[in-house]
N, C-alpha and C positions, 0 to 999 in steps of 0.2 A: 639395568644399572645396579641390581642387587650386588653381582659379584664384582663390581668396580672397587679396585683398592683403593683406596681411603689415601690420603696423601696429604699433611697438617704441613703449610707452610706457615712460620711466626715470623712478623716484622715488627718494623719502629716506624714511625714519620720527623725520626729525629735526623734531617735533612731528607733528600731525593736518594737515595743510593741504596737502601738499605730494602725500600717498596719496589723500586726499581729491580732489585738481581731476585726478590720472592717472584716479581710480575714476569723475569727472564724465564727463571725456572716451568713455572706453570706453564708459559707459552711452548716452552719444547717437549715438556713431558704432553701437554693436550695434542701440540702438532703429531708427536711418535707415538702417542696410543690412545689418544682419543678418550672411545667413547669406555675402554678398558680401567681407566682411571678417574675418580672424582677428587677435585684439586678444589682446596679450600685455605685461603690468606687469610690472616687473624692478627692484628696489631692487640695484645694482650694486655698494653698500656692506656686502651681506649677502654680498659673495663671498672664499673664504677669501684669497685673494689680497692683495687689499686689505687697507691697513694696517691694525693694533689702533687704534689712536688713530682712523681715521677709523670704523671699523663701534664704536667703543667710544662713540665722539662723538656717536652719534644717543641713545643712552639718557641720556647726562651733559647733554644741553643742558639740559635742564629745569633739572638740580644747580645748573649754572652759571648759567644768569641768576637766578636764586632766589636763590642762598648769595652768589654773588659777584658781584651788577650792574655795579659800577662797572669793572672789570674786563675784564670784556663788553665794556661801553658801548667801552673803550678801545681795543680789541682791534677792536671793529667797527669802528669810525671810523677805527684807522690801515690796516686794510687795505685800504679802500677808496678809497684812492689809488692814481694808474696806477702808478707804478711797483710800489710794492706786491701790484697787481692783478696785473703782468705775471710778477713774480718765483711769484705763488700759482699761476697759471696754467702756468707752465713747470714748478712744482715738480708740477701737479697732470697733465699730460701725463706726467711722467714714471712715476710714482706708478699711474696709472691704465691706463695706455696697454695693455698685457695683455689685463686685465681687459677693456677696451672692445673690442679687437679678437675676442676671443671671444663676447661678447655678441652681436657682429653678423654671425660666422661662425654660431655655433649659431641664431640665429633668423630670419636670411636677412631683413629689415626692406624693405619697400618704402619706407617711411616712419617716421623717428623722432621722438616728439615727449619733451621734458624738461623734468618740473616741478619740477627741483632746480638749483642754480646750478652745480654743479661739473664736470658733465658736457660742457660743450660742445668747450672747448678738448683735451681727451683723443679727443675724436671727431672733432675736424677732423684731429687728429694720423692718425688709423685713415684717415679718407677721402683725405688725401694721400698716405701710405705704399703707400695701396692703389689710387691713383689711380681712384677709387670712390665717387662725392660721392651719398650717400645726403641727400633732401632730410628738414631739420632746422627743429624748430620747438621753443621756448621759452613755456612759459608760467609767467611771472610772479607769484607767489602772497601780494605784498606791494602795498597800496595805496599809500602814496607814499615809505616809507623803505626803498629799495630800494641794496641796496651792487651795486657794479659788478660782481660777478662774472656776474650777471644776464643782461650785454648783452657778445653775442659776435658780430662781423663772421662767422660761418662759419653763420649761420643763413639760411634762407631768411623766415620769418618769427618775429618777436620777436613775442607778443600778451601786450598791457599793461592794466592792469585802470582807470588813468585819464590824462587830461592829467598828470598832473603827472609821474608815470611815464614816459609816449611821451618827454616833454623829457626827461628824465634819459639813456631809452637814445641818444636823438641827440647830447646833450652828450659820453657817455661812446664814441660812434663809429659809432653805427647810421644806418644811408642810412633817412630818410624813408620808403621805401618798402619796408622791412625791420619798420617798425613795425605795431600796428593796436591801436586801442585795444577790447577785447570786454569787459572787465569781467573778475574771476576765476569759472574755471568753476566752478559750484554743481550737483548733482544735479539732472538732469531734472525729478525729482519735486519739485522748488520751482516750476519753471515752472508746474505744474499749478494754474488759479485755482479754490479749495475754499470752501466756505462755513464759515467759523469757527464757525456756530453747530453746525452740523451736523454737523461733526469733535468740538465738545467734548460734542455726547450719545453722539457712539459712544465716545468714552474716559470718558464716566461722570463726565466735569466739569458744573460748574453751566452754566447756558447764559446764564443772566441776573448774571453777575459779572465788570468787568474782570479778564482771566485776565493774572498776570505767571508769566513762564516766567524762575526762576535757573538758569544751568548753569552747574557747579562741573565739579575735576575735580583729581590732585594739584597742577596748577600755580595754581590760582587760591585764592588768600587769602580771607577775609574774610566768606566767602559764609555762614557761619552765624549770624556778626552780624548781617548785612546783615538776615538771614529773620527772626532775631528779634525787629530792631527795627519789621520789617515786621508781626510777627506780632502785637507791641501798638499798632499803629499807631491800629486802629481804621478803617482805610480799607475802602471796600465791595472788596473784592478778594478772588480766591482766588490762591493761592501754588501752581505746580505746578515740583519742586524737583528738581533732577538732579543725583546725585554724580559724574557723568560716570564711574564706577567705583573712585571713592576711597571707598573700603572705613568709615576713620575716617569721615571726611566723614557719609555714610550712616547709621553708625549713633549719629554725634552727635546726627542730625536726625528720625531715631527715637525718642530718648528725649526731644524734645521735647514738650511739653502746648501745643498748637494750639489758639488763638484765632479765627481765621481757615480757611473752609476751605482743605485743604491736599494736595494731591496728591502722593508723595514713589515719584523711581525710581531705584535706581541707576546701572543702563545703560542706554541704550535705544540702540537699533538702527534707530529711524523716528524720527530728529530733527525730518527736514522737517514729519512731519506735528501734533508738537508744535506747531511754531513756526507753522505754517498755524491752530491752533489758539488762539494768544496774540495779548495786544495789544499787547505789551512784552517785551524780555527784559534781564535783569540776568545780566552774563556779563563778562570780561576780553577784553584787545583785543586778541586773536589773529584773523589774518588767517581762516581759517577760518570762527567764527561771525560773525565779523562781517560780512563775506561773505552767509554764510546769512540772515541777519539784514535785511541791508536787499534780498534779494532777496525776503523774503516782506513788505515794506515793516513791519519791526518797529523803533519807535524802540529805541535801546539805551543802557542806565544801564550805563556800564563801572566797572568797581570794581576793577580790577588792569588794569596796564598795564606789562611789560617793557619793557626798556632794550633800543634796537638799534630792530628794525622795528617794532613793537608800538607805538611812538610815534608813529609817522607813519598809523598804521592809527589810533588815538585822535584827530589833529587831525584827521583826512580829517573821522571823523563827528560831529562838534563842530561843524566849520569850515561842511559844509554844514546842519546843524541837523536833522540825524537821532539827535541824540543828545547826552549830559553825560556827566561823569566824575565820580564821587565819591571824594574821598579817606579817608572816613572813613563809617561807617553813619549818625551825624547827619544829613551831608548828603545820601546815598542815599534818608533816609524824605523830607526837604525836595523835592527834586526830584521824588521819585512823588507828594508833596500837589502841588505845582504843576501838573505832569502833569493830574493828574486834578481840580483846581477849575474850575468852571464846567462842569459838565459834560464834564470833558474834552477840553476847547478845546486845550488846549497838546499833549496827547497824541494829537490827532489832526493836529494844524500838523507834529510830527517824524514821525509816519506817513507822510504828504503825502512830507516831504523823503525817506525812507529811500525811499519808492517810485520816486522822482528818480534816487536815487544807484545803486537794485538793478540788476544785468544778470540776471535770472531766465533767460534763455536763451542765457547767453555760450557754453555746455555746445556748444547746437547749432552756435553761429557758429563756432567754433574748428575742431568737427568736420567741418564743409562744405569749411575748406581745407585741411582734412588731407585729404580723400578725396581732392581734386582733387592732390593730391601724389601720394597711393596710385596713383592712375590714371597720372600721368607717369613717377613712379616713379626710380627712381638711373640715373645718368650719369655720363659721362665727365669732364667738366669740373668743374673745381674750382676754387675763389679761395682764395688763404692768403696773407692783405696782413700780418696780423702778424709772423706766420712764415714765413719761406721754406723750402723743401723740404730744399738744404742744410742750411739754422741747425737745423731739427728733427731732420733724421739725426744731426746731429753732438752734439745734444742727447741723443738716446736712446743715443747708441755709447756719451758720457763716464759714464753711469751703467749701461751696461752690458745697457741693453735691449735682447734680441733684438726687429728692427725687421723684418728682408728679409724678402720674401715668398718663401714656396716653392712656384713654378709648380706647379700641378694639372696633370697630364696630361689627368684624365677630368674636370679643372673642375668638381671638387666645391665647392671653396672657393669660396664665395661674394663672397671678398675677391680672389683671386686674379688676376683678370682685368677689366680696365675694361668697364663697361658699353655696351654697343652704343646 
């Protein structure tokens, strides 16, 4: 394991989606080289270092786009201008710079890959200080409402889940050839083409019933109504029902009297193979499922939709016709009768498109040019077009971060010394 490349994946736990495409990665790079690589997830926000408000920030977000949308929505949109961007950016070098330079002393990284937004600019600060450009890769966990903090010049590759995306990081300052578009990474195990019939007898589902797959969870609203009105619909269907581990949620839909057959779980841990197992699912429009969703080509009836990214993840799958949005359970039960009249004509046309839209093997595609980083591995050379090396020392001095580096004699420090 000595000559095993070193591989730094950084996340967040500010929602599912972000642990989720680091946990994608890691699974395709261990499935394609094993025991050639050691792969190490690092949430950077869990270090005591790091400020309350921001390691506090990952539990609240939920609170906050829920209790206080409009708020949000306000908050998003203004920081997402450059200036704005630039000021968040410097505040977050400062803020972070510590913490990142530690991270990359303790795990020695040949290769860093970052599926959270805040991270880049505090690492370019690390690889200039240290004159030590460890190559850097961005992946994107938002289908087209993506804020700038996203797209950083200090990357070697930006990978973008669509066109509309790639144009955003180029408007916001990315060289064309900084971009790639692979879809968001999804578990290996979606890639895998299963036979729906033959998943839903080993999970003890009917094999002869449009199967609709709800996944709830505390952020998603409505989902009991929804089951309900589903439950007296009278539609040939069976209902296979996830509290995503909201406890209420669960045992709301326990004390229900089912109509319909009904399958009810509150956690599960093998989404993919649910969803390999459905025709449909009825869920909110987080990047995440929805993601998951049109890589096992499942149309999606979204029934909550957050303010900020969540709405640009709703028209994606609208726009290419993988999917509708219901604002209310009326229109929910309307749309699964249309779906399924004539035979399920219309439910099999948003199939078609979800298959269109899915990248079921972006997992692999990302991790083929991480290797090939792994293999080149850190260098001497560095670009820092935003920042210049002065503007940033003088930046970390005025707040008082210790910045110099203290030469290694026996060059243990892995920051200590430019790469050969």
């Amino acid at each position: 394991m000595t000559d095993a490349k070193r591989i730094l994946i950084l996340t967040a736990d500010a929602g599912f989606g972000h642990r989720s495409a680091a946990n994608a990665i890691a699974a395709a790079l261990q499935e394609t080289h094993g025991k050639e690589c050691l792969i190490e997830i690092v949430n950077p926000l869990e270090d005591k270092r790091t400020p309350a408000f921001l390691r506090d920030g990952q539990a609240d977000y939920d609170r906050i786009v829920r209790e206080m949308p409009d708020l949000y929505k306000i908050s998003y949109r203004a920081s997402a201008g450059a200036v704005p961007s630039t000021l968040v950016e410097n505040a977050l070098t400062v803020i972070l710079f510590e913490v990142m330079r530690e991270i990359v002393r303790r795990h020695r990284p040949d290769v860093i890959v970052t599926t959270y937004p805040l991270y880049q600019a505090p690492l370019r600060a690390v690889f200039a200080i240290s004159r030590r450009y460890i190559p850097l890769f961005t992946i994107v966990t938002d289908l087209a409402t993506v804020h700038r903090l996203w797209f950083h010049d200090a990357v070697d590759f930006c990978f973008v889940p669509t066109p509309t995306v790639r144009d955003l990081a180029i408007e916001y300052g990315l060289s064309p050839a900084q971009t790639q578009i692979t879809g968001i990474p999804v578990h290996p195990s979606l890639a895998q083409d299963r036979n729906p019939a033959a998943l839903r007898a080993e999970l003890g589902w009917r094999t002869d019933l449009k199967t609709v797959l709800a996944v709830g969870s505390t952020r998603v609203e409505h989902l009991a109504e929804v089951a309900q009105v589903l439950n007296h619909s009278g539609l040939p269907v069976q209902l296979v029902l996830v509290a995503g581990g909201d406890e209420k949620l669960y045992r709301q839909l326990q004390s229900v009297e089912w109509h319909v057959v009904t399958h009810l779980y509150n956690f599960v841990k093998d989404m993919p193979t649910l969803m390999r197992a459905a025709d449909c699912v009825i869920c909110k429009a987080g990047g995440l499922i929805v993601t998951e969703a049109l890589a096992c080509g499942l149309p999606l009836l979204l029934i909550d939709v957050l303010p900020g990214q969540e709405v640009g993840n709703a028209e994606y799958v609208i726009r290419g016709g993988a999917g509708e949005r219901a604002s209310n359970p009326i229109e929910a039960i309307e749309i699964m009768y249309h779906w399924l009249a004539r035979d399920g004509e219309l439910l099999a046309a948003r199939a078609r498109n979800a298959r269109c839209l899915g990248h079921p093997r972006a997992a692999y595609e990302i991790a083929d040019k991480i290797w090939v980083a792994a293999e080149r591995g850190p260098r001497a050379k560095i670009h820092h077009r935003r920042l210049g090396l002065r503007s940033l020392t003088k930046l970390l001095s005025r707040y008082n971060v210790p910045w110099e580096e203290k030469r290694s004699a026996n060059n243990d420090d892995p920051t200590a010394q430019p790469a050969t």
